[in-house]
C-alpha positions in Angstrom: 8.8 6.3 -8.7 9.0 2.8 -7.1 11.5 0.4 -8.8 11.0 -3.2 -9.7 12.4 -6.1 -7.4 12.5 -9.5 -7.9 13.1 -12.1 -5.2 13.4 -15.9 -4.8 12.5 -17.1 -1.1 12.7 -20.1 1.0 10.5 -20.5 3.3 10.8 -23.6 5.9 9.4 -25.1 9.0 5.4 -26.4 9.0 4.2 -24.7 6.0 3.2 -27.3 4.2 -0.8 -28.3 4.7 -1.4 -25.4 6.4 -2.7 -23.4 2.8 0.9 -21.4 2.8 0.6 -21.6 -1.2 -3.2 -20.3 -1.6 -2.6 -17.6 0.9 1.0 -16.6 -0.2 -1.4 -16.4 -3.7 -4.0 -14.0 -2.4 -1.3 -11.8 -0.8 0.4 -11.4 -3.9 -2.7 -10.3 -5.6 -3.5 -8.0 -3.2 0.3 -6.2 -3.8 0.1 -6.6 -7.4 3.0 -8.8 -7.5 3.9 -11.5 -10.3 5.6 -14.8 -10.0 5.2 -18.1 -8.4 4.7 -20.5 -5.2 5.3 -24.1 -4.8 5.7 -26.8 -2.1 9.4 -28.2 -2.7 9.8 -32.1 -1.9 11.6 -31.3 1.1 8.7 -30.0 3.0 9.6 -26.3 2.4 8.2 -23.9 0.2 9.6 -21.7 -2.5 8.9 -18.1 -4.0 9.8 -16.2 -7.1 8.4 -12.7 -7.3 8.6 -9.9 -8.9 6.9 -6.1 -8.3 7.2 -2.8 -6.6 9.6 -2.7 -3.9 7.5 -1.3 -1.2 5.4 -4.2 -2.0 8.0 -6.5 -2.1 9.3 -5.5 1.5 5.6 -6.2 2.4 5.3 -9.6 1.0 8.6 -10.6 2.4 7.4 -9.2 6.3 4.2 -11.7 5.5 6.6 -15.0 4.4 8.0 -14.3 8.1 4.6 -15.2 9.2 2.5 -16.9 6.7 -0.9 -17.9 7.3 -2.6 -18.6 10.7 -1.4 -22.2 11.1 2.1 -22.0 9.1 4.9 -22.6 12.4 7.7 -20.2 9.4 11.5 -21.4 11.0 13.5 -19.9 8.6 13.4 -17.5 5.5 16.1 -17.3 2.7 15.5 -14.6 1.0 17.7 -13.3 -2.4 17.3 -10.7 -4.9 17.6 -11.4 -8.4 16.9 -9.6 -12.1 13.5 -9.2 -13.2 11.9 -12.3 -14.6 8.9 -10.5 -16.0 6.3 -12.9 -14.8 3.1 -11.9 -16.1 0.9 -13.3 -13.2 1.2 -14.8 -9.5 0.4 -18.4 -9.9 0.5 -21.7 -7.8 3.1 -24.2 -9.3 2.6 -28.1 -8.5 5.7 -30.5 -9.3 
């Protein structure tokens, strides 16, 4: 059986404007993770999630690429404990 993973990620270069949060969203449905995205003040974007590992390891390869017009320079990627998020939502500050 899969085990749970949660991760927090960091994801920076142009991926702001460029519908990072909406698609990150989608892609997270799609792998039945939980957690959150938002756009930091910085001009980076940030990631809590939680699910199956296999999907995890997915959604982590996609944040190295993002959508079509994201330019992704760098990803920060940790593993925390579970958070138990109970859906995948976009977070505005």
């Amino acid at each position: 059986m899969n085990h749970m993973k949660y991760v927090s990620i960091h994801i920076s270069g142009k991926v702001q404007g460029v519908y990072f949060r909406a698609s990150a969203k989608a892609k997270a449905d799609e792998l039945n993770l939980t957690g959150f995205v938002r756009n930091e003040k910085d001009g980076s974007v940030y990631i809590e999630a939680e699910g199956e590992s296999e999907n995890m390891n997915k959604f982590v390869a996609w944040c190295h690429q993002g959508p079509a017009n994201a330019e992704v320079q760098k990803v920060v990627v940790n593993e925390g404990i579970i958070r138990h998020f109970h859906k995948f939502e976009i977070k505005h500050w």
